[in-house]
C-alpha positions as CSV (number, residue, x, y, z in Angstrom):
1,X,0.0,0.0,0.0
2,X,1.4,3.6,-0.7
3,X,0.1,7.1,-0.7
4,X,-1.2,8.6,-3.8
5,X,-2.7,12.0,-2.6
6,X,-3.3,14.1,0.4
7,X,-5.9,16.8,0.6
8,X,-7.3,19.4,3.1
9,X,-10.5,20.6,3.6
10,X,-11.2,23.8,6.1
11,X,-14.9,23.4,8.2
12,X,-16.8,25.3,10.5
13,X,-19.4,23.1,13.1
14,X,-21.4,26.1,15.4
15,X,-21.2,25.1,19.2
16,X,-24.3,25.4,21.5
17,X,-22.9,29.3,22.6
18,X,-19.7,31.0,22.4
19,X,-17.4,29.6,24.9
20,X,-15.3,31.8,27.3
21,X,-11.5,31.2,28.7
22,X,-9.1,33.4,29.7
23,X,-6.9,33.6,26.4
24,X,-10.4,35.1,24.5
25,X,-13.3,32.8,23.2
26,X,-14.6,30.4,20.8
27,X,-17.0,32.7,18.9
28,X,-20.1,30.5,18.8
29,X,-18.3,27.7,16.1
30,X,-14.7,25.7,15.5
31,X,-12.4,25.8,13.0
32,X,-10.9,22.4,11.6
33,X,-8.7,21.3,9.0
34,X,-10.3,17.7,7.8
35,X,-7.0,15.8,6.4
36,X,-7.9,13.2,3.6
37,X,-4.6,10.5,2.8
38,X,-5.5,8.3,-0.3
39,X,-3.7,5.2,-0.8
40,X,-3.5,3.3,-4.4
41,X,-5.6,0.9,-2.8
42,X,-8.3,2.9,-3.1
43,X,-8.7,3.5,0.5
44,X,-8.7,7.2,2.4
45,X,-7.4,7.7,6.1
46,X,-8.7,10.3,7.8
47,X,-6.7,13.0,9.9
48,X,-7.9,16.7,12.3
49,X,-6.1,19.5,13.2
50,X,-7.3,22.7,14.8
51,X,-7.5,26.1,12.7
52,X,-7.8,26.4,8.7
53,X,-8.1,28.0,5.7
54,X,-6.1,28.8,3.0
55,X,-2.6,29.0,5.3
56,X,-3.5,25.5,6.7
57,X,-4.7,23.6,3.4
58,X,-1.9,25.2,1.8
59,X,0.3,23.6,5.1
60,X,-1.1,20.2,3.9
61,X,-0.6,20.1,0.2
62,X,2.5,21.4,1.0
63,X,3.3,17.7,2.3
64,X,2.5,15.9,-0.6
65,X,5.8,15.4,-2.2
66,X,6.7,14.2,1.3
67,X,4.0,11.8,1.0
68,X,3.1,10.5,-2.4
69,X,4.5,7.0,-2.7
70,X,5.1,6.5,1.1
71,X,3.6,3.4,3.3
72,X,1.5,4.5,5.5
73,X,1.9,1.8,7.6
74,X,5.9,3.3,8.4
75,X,4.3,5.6,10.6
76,X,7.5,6.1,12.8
77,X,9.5,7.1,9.7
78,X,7.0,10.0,9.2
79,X,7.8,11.6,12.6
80,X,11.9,12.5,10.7
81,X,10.1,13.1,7.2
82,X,7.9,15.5,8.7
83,X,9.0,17.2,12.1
84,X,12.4,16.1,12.3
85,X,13.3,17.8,15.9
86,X,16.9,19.1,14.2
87,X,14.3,21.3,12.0
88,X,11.7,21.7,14.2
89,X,12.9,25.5,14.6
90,X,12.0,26.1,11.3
91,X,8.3,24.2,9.9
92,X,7.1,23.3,13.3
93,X,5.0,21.0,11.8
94,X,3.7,18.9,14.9
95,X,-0.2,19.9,14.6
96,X,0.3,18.7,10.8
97,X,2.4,15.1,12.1
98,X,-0.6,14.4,14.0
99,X,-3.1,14.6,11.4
100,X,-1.2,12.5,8.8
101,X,-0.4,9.8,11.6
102,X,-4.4,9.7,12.2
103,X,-4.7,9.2,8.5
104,X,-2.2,7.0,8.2
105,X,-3.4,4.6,11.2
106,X,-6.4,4.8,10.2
107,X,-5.4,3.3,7.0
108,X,-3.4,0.4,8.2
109,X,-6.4,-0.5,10.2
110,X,-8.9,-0.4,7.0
111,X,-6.0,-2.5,4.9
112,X,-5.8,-5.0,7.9
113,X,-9.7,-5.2,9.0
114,X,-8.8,-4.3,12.7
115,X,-9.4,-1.0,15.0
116,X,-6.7,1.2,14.9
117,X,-6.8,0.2,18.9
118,X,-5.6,-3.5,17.7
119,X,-2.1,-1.9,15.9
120,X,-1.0,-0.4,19.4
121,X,-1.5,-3.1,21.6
122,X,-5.1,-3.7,21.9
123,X,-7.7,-2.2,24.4
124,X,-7.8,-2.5,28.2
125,X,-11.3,-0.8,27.9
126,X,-14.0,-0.7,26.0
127,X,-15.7,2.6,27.0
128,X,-13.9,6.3,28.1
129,X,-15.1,7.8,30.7
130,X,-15.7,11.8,30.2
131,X,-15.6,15.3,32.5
132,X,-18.5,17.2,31.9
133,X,-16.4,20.3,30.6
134,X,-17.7,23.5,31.9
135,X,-17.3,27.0,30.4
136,X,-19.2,30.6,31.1
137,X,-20.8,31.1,27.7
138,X,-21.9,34.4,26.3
139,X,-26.0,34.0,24.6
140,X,-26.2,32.9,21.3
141,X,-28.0,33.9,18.4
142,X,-30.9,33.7,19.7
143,X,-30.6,34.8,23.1
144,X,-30.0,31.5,24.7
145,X,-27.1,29.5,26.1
146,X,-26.0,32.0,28.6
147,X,-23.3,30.9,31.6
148,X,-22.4,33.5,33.7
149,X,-24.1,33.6,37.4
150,X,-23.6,30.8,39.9
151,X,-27.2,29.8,39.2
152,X,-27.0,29.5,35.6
153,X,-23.6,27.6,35.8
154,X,-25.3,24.7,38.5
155,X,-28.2,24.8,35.9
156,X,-26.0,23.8,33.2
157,X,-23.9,21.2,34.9
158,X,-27.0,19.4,36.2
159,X,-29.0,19.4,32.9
160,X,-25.2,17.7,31.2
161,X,-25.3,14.9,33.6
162,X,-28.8,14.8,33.4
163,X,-28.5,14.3,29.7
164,X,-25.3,12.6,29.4
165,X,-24.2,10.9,32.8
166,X,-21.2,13.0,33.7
167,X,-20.2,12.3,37.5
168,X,-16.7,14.6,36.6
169,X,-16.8,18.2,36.3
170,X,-14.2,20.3,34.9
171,X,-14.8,24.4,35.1
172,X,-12.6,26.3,32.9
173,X,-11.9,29.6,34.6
174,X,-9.6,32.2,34.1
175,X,-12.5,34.4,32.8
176,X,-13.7,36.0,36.3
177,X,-12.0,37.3,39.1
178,X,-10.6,34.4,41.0
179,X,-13.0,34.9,44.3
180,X,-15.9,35.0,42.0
181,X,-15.2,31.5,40.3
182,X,-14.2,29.7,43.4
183,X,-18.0,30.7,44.4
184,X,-18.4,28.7,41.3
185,X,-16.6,26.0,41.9
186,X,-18.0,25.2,45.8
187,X,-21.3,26.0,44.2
188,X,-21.0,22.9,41.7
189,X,-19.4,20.8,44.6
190,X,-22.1,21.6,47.0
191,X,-25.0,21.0,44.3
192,X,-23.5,17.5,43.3
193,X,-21.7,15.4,46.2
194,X,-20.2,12.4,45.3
195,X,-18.9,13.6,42.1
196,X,-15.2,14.1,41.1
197,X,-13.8,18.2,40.6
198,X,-11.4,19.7,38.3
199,X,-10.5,23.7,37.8
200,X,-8.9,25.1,34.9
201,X,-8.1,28.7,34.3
202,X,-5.5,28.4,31.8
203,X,-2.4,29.7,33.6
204,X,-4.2,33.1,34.3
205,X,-3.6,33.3,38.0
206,X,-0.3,34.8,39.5
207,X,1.2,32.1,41.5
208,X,-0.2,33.8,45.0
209,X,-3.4,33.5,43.7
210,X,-3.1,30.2,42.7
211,X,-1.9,29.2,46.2
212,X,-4.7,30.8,47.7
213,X,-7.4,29.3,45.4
214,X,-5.7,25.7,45.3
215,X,-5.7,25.9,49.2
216,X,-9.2,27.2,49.4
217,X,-10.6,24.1,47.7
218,X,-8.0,21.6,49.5
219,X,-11.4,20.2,51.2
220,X,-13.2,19.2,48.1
221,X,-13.5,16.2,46.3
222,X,-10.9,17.0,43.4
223,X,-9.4,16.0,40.7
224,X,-6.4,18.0,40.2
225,X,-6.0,22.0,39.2
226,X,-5.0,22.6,36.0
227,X,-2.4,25.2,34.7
228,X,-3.6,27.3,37.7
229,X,-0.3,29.9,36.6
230,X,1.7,29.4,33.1
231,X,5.3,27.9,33.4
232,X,7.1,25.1,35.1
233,X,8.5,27.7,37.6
234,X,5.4,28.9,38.9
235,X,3.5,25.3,39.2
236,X,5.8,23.9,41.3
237,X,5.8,26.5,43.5
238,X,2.3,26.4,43.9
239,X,2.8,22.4,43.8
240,X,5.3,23.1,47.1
241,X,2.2,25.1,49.0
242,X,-1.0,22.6,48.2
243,X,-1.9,19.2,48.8
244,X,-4.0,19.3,45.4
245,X,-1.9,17.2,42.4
246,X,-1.3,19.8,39.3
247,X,-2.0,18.8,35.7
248,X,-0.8,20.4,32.5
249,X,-1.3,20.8,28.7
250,X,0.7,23.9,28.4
251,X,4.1,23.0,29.8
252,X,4.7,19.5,29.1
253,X,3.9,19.3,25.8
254,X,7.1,17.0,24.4
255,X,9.0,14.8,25.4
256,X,12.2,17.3,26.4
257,X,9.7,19.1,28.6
258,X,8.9,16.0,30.7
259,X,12.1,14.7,31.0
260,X,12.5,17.8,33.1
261,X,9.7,17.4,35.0
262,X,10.3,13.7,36.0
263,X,14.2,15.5,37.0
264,X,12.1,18.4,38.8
265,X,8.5,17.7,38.9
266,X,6.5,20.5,38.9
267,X,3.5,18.9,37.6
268,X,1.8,15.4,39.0
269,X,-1.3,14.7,36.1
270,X,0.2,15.0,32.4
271,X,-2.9,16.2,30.0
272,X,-1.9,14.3,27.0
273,X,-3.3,15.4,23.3
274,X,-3.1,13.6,20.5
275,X,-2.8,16.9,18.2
276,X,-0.2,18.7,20.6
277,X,2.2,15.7,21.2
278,X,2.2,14.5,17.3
279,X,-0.4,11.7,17.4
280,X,-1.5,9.0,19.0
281,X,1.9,7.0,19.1
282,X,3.6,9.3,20.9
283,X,0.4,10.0,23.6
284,X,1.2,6.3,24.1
285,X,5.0,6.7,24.2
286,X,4.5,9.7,27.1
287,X,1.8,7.4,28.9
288,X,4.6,4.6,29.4
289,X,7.1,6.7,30.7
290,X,4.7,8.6,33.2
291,X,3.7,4.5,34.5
292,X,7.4,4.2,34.6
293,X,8.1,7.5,36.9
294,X,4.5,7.3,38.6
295,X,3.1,10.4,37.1
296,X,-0.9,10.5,36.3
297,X,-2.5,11.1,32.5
298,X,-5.3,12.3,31.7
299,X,-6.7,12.8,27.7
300,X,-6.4,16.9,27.2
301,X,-9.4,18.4,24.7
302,X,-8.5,20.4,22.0
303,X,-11.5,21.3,20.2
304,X,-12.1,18.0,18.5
305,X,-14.5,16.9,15.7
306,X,-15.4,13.1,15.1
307,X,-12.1,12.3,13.7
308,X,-10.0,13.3,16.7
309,X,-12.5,12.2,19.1
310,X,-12.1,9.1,17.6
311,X,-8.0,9.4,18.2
312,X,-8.2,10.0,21.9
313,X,-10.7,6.7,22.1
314,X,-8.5,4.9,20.3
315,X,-5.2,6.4,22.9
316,X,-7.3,6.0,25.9
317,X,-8.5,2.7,25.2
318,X,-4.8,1.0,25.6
319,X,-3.2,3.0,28.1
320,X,-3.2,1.0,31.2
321,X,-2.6,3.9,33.4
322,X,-5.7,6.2,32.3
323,X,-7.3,6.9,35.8
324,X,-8.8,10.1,35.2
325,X,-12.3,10.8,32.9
326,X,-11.1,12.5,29.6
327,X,-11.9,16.2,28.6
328,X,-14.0,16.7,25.5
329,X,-16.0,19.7,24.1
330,X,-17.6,17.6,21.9
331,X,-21.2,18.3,23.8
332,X,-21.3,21.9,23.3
333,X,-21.3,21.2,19.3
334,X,-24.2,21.1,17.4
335,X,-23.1,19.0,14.5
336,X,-20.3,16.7,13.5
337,X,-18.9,15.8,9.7
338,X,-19.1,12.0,10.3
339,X,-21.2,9.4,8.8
340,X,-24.2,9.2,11.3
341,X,-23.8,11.7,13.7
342,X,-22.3,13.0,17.0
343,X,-20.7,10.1,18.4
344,X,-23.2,9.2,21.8
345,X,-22.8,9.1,25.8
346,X,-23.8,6.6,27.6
347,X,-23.9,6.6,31.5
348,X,-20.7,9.6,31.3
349,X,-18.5,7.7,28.6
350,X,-18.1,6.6,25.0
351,X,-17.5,3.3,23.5
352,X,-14.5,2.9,21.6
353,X,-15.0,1.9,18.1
354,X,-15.0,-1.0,16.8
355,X,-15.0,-1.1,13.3
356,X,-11.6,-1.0,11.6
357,X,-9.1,2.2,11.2
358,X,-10.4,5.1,13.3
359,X,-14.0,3.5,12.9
360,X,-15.6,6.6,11.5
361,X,-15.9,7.7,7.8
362,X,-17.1,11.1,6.4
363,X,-21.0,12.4,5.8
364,X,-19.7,14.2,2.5
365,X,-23.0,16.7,2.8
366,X,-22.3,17.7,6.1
367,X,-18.6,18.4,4.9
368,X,-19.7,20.2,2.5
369,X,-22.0,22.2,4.7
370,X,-19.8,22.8,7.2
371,X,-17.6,23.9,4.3
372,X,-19.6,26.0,3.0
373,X,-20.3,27.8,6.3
374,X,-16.5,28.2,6.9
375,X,-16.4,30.2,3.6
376,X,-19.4,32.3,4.8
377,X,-18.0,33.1,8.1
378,X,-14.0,32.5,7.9
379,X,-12.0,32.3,10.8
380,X,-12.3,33.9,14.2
381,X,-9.1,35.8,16.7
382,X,-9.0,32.9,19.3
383,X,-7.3,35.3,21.5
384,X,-10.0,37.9,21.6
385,X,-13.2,38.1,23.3
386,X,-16.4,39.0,21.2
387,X,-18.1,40.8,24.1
388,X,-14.4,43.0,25.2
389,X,-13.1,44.4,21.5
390,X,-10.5,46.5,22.8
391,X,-9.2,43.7,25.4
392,X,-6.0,41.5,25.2
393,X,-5.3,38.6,27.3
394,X,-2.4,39.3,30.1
395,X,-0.7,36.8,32.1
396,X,-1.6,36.6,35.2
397,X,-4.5,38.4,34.3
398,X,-5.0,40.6,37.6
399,X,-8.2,42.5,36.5
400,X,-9.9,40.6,34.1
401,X,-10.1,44.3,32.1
402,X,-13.9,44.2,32.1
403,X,-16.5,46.1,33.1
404,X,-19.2,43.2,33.7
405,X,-16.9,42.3,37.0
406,X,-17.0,45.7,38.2
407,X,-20.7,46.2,38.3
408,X,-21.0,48.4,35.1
409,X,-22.7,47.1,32.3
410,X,-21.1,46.7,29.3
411,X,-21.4,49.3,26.2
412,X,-23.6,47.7,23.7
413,X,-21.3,45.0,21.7
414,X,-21.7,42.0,19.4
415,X,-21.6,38.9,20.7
416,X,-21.9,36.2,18.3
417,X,-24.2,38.3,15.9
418,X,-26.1,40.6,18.4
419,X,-26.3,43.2,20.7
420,X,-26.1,42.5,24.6
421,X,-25.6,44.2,27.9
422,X,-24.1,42.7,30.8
423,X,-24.3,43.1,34.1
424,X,-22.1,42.0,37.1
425,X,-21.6,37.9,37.2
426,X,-22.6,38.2,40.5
């Protein structure tokens, strides 16, 4: 078998609402790059990445002469051919590694008949569990969707495990000041005992804050915190002053990175992502050596479609030391590209497919759709927030630069195609 063609196709799938963190927001949709491989076979392996349009298709064609005529089942060869790390400095191309190696697994599995699960060692479960994924969400369209008090964030997490099962709860913070969200945070503890806690603000916090907000939810049934401040530096400081474990996805990242932190840990939970690290392989590869050193893992959510969902089953399902539920925004979208729909929760989790490669194949119309939309409403500033034009995201980020904390509503703004007002969270 050998590659005859790669292409790229740049899609737009609207969430529920706009979702808020503290680098900007997710302006009411994503924005993926669906990666196609074609072997001569007549077979096509699927891939994801996060972004698109012209710049990122353009990034993928650009790989074809790599490609064309290659075996895709030489996957490990593709990590030099692509992102060799002596010119990493240069094409930085770990986002695109990631996709191909999804394409390229998927296609060994659809040459062999087997689950991509079966080429990396086969499955030690056959469901994942899931966090439930919280955000504060600005209204949509139509005036709906709204997270922003206490009330209406408990509302929200109870109708999600209402509807899907989750018994984890993840919040991603960094939006509000951090007294307000650790009102938040006990809020959702208080309303749902027995469950499992997680708080994520992105590495906004200044390490003193971070102390005092790990330390003031020491009592709690958690999880971990997550990137409470950015840098190694700062999270083991914090690390030194809490009981609470820490977990990243912004500072170990590669494998370099968490060779230093198994020489100096700063960090106990490693968030791995199949997009960040390169693909599944090396999620695996990082999962072995944190079982070797005793360090936790958890499955980090990038802003997946079907096609990466379907990676991080596919990791989860063989790595033994998995002890955590997984991240996923997958609920808050309201469409997917792949051949009959959304994949489902059950009871909190998701089976891992079955059928063989990734176990999911494209719905060309919604593609096309989705497409189609993309070119209608192009790309968004990840790093802006719809609702604060003239803000910029600081780290730490002390004030939060707006108004709506204060007490004074904000100016009249658009917010994912309308006008609002907002009033203090509290």
């Amino acid at each position: 078998m050998r590659i005859t063609d790669v292409r790229a196709t740049t899609v737009t799938v609207p969430l529920e609402a706009p979702l808020r963190h503290s680098n900007g927001a997710h302006w009411g949709r994503f924005v993926r790059t669906l990666v196609e491989v074609e072997a001569d076979n007549g077979l096509i392996g699927l891939g994801e990445m996060g972004g698109g349009g012209q710049s990122a298709e353009a990034a993928v064609q650009g790989l074809r002469d790599y490609l064309v005529g290659h075996d895709p089942a030489r996957t490990e060869a593709l990590r030099f051919m692509l992102a060799n790390p002596t010119a990493s400095l240069y094409n930085n191309r770990t986002q695109l590694l990631a996709a191909i190696e999804f394409a390229c697994l998927d296609l060994q599995g659809q040459h062999l008949g087997v689950p991509v699960h079966e080429l990396l060692g086969g499955r030690v479960r056959d469901r994942i569990e899931f966090a439930s994924y919280l955000f504060f969400r600005y209204p949509n369209s139509t005036g709906a969707g709204e997270v922003r008090t206490v009330e209406q964030l408990v509302d929200h997490a109870r109708e999600l495990r209402e509807e899907y099962g989750f018994r984890t709860h993840k919040l991603k913070g960094g939006v509000f000041p951090p007294e307000y969200e650790l009102r938040c945070y006990r809020a959702l503890a208080e309303e749902f005992p027995g469950d499992r806690f997680r708080y994520d603000p992105n590495g906004a916090l200044s390490v003193e804050e971070g102390i005092r907000f790990a330390r003031a939810i020491e009592d709690l049934p958690n999880d971990f915190i997550e990137d409470p401040t950015f840098g190694m530096n700062g999270l083991r400081r914090i690390r030194e002053k809490t009981s609470l474990p820490i977990a990243t996805n912004t500072v170990v990242v590669n494998f370099e990175q968490l060779a230093a932190n198994v020489r100096d840990p700063a960090v106990d939970v490693i968030l791995l992502d199949t997009t960040f690290w390169g693909g599944i392989r090396p999620c695996i590869r990082a999962a072995g050596v944190c079982e070797t050193f005793q360090l936790g893992v958890a499955v980090h959510s990038s802003g997946e479609l079907g096609i990466q969902l379907a990676s991080m089953l596919h990791m989860g399902a063989v790595v033994p030391n998995l002890t955590f539920a997984a991240d996923a925004h997958y609920h808050h979208l309201t469409g997917d590209v792949i051949a009959g729909g959304k994949f489902e929760y059950r009871d909190g989790a998701i089976d891992v497919p079955s059928a063989p490669g990734l176990g999911v194949t494209l719905d060309r119309d919604k593609v096309a759709e989705y497409a189609e939309l993309y070119r209608e409403l192009g790309s968004y500033p990840y790093d802006r927030d719809p609702g604060r034009p003239e803000w910029y995201p600081l780290l730490p980020n002390f004030d939060y630069a707006d108004p709506a904390v204060a007490g004074t509503p904000l100016p009249g703004t658009a917010v994912a195609g309308r006008t609002r007002n907002e009033a203090s969270p509290a």
